[in-house]
N, C-alpha and C positions, 0 to 999 in steps of 0.2 A: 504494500500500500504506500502510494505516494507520502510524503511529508513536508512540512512544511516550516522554516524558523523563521522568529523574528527576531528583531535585536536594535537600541537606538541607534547604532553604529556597527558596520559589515566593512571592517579591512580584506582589502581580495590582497592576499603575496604575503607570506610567511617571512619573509626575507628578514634584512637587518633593520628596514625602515617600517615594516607592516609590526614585525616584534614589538620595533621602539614603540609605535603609536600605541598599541596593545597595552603597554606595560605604564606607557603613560596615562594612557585615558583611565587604566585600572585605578591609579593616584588619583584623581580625578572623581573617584566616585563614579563612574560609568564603567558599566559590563560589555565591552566590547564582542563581537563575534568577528573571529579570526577562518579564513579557510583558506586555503593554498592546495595545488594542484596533483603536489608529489604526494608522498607519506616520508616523513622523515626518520632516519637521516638520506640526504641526498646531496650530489654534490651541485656545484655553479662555479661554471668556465668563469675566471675572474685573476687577476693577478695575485690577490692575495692579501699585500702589505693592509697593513693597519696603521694610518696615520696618529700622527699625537690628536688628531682631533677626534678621531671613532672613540679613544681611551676618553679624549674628555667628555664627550657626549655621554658616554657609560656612567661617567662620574655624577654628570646631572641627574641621569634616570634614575642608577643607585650605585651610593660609591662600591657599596658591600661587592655589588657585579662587576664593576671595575676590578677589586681588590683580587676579585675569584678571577676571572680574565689573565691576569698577570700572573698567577701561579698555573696558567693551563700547560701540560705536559709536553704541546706539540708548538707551541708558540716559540719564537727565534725572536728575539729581542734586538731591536736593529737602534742602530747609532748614528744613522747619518745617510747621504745617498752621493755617488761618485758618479759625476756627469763627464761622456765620453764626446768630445767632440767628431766630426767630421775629418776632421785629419788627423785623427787619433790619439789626441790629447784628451788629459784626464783632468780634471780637478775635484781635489777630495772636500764633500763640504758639511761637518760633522751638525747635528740636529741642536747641539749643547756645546757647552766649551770646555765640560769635563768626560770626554768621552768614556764609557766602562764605569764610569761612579753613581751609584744609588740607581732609579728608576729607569729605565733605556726610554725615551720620548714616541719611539716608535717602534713596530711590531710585524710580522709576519706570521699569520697562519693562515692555513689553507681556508680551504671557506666550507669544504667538509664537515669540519670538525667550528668554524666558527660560527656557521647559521646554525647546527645542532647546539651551541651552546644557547644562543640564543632563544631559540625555542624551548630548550628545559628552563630557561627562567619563565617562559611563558607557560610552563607546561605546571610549573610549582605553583603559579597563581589562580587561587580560586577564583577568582574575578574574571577572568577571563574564558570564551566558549572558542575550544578551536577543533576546527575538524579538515581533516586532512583526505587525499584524495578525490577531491572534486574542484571542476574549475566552472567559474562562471563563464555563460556564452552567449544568453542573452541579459540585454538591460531597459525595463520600461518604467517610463516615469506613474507613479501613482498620485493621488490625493494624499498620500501620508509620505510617499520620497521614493520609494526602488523598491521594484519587484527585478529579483534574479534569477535568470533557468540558470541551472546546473547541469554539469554532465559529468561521469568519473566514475567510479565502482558504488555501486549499490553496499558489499557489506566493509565493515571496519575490518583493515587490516589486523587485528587481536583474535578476527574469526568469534565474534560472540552472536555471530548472529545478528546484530541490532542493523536497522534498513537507513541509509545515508539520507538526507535530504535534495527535491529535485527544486526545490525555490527556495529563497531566501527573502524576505518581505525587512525594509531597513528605513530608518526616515535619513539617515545621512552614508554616505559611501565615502573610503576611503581608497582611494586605487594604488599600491603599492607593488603592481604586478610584474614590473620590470620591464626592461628594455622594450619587448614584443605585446606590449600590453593594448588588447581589445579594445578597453573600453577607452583610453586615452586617444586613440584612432578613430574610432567607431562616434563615441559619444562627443568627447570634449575638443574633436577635430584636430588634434595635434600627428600633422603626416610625419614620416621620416624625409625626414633634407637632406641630402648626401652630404651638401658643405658642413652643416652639420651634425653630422654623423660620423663617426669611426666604427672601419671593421677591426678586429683584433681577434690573432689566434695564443693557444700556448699549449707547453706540455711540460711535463716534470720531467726533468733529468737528474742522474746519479753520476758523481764522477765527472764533475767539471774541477782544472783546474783555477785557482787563483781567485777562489768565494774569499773574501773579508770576512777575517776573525769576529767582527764587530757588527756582524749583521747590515752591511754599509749595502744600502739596494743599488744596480748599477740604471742606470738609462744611459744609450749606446744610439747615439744620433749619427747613424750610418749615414753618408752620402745620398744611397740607394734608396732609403726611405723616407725622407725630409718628404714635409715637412711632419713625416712620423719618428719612430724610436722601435728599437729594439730594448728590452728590459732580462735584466737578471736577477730574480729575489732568491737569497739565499734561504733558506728552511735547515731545520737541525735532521742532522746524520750526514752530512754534506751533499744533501739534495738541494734540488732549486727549481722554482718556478720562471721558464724560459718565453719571453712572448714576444708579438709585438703589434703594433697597432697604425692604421694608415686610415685618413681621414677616405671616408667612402667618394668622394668625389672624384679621387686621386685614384682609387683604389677601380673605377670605372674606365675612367681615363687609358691607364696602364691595363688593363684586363687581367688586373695580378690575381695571381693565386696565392696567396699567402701562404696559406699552409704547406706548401712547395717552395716558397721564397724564405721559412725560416728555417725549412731543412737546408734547402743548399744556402744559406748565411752560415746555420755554424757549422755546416763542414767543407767549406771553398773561402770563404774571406779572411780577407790575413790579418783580421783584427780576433777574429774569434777559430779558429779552425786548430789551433794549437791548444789552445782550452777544452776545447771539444774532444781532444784526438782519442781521449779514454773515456768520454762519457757515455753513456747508457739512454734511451729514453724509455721514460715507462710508462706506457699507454702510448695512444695514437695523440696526433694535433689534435686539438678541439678549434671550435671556433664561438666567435662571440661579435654583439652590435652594442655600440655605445652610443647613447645617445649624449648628445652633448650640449652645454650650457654656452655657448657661443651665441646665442640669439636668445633674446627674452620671448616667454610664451608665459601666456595665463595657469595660475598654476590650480584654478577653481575656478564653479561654477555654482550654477542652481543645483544645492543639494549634494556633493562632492567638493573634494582635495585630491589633486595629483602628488605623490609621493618618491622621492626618490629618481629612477632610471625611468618612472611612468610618467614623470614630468621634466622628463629631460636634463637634469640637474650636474649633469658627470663634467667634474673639472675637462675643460677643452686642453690644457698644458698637461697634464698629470695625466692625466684620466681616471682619475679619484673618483669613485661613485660611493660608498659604503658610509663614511663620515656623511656626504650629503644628505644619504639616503637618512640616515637615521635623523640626522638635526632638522628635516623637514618633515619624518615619521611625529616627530614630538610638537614639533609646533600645530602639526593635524591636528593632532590630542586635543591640544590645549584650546585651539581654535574649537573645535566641535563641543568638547567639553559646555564651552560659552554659546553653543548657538545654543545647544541642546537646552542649557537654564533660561536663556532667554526665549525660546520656543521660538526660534528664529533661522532659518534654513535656507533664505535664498542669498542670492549671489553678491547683494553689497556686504551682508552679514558676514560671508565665508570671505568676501577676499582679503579683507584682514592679515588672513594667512596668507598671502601672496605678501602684502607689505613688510610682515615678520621675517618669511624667508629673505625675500631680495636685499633687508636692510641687514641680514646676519651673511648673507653670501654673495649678495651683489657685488659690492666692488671688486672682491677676492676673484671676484668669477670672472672681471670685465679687464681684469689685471692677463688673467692666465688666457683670456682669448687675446691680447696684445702679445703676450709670448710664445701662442701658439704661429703669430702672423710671423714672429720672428725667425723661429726655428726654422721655416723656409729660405734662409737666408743664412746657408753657408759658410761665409767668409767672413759674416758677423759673429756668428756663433766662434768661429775657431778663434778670431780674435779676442772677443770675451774672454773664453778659456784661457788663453793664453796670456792674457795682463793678468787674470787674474790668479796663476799657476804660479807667478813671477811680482806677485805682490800680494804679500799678508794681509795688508788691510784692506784690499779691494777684496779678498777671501773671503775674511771675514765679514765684510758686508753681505756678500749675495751668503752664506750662511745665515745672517738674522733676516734674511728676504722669510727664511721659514717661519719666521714670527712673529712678524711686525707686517704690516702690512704696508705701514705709511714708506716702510725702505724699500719694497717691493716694485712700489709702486713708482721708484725713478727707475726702473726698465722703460717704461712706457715714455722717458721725455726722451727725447733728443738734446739736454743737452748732456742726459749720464755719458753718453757716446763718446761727445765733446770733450769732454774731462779723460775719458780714456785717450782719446786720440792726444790730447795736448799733453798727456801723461803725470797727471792731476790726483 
């Protein structure tokens, strides 16, 4: 017999920003209903790293989850990241000034093992209704907010017999569905752009030489890829998370195959092929769509929040999504939480959260789309590197770029250049 749930709020994506919302709205005094498509544990093609910001954002939600995070058994504690230029200059640029002492700022774990964490905090909290194996496919407006069909397996994977839900009936949605997300297409008209889009493949490999003791992530701005990157995350047992990422426009352009272009990178390129020469890889290329935060788009409507990779959020320079993802999962919360007391659900009520998000990620965002425009540009790149490989305190500056945002943001004049050039 069919079934039917209801709930004030219906997060679609399990992920690290449908959890955040989840666990926030539970603060909140509201019982969210959570569903995602797999049953977990499951994986997601992703780079991995975990910026200092995901740890902060943990910290907001609950430090206690933070505190648990940083003793997790598979996590590699990273110190910094070493950008490789085009003519194969390195420069090393630590995340802190005391590298290896107290907290590491940044982090690496798989996303195996870190969206399964995630989920047992959701999974501990009573407050929270989540059911796994079904994914939404359609979505109609009612007089009370959303009616959802379902599709997915009928019983719980536990095998108890009990019959899944084929609708979900909701006065507010939450879309946290990820990159390929239905309803952010379908409903809230948001297409994929190719300019702003990145494809990106990866695989784990064993047995590369020359991983940083320090968990130091590499990004490797091949000539061949600009204005994309190759990346190296190191992981403990001296494995590593191997990818790389080329904006979809480019990625048309070229009629690249990627997942053939990162095999012969690291075993024919003279920057990487000696590092390579004893590694292993385990498993196949995966592949993956990024949606990217280089264009501003509405992040809400009547009745909905776009969350995460479903509202396009993913750092254009980085390609950072998980931090995003969550600090826009919370701001949901908080926003719905206040329609919901105010019995208030249309579209000037909700977009609040649009204002919240953009004023916490806006500039950061409008920064890393000015040094996405850079990174096509070669000769700048190698020069950067290069004053700055040959001077401490120009190091040290593009180091607190990771922190400051106000020093970040003289990438973007013309005349930080100026000063480089005149040797300033």
């Amino acid at each position: 017999m069919d079934q039917a749930l209801h709930a004030d709020v219906c997060i679609i994506g399990a992920g690290p920003g449908g959890c955040a919302a989840a666990l926030q709205l539970a603060k909140h005094g509201v019982q969210p209903l959570l569903i995602d498509k797999a049953v977990f544990p499951r994986d997601k093609v992703c780079g991995d790293a975990l910026s200092g910001k995901v740890v902060r954002a943990l910290e907001r939600l609950d430090p206690a989850l933070a505190a648990e995070l940083r003793k997790h058994a598979q996590l590699m504690p990273s110190w910094g990241v070493t950008f490789t230029a085009p003519n194969g200059r390195s420069l090393r640029v630590p995340f802190s000034r005391d590298t290896g002492v107290g907290e590491a700022p940044g982090a690496i774990l798989p996303r195996l093992h870190f969206d399964q964490f995630m989920i047992g905090a959701v999974k501990r909290d009573p407050r929270i209704s989540l059911v796994e194996g079904v994914q939404a496919k359609t979505f109609k407006r009612t007089a009370e907010g959303w009616e959802l069909g379902l599709s997915g397996s009928r019983t719980d994977p536990e095998g108890t017999g009990s019959v899944k839900p084929n609708t979900i009936r909701c006065r507010l949605l939450i879309d946290a569905s990820g990159a390929n997300s239905t309803f952010s297409k379908q409903m809230a008209g948001i297409p994929m752009e190719p300019r702003h889009h990145c494809a990106g493949v990866r695989a784990y490999y064993s047995g590369i030489s020359g991983l940083d003791p320090h968990g130091f992530i590499e990004l490797i701005f091949l000539k061949e890829l600009l204005p994309g990157y190759l990346w190296v995350f190191p992981l403990p047992d001296g494995r590593a998370n191997v990818g790389l990422g080329l904006r979809s426009d480019h990625v048309r352009k070229r009629r690249a195959d990627l997942k053939k272009l990162l095999n012969g990178l690291v075993t024919t390129h003279p920057q990487l092929r000696g590092r390579f020469a004893n590694a292993r890889a385990e498993g196949p290329v995966q592949g993956m769509g990024l949606p990217l935060a280089s264009k501003r788009r509405p992040l809400s409507g009547k009745g909905y929040l776009l969350v995460g990779d479903a509202a396009h959020l993913i750092d254009p320079f980085t390609g950072e999504g998980i931090s995003h993802a969550m600090i826009s999962g919370m701001h949901a919360a908080t926003v719905a939480a206040e329609a919901l007391k105010d019995r208030r659900t249309d579209a000037a009520m909700l977009g609040s959260y649009d204002a919240r998000v953009w004023k916490r990620l806006g500039k950061e965002l409008a920064i890393s789309s000015r040094l996405q425009q850079l990174a096509g540009w070669p000769r700048l790149f190698n020069f950067v590197v290069g004053k700055a490989a040959r001077n401490p305190v120009l190091a040290d500056t593009i180091s607190s770029m990771f922190n400051n945002l106000d020093v970040r943001e003289q990438l973007k004049k013309p005349r930080f250049y100026l000063k480089l050039l005149l040797g300033r």
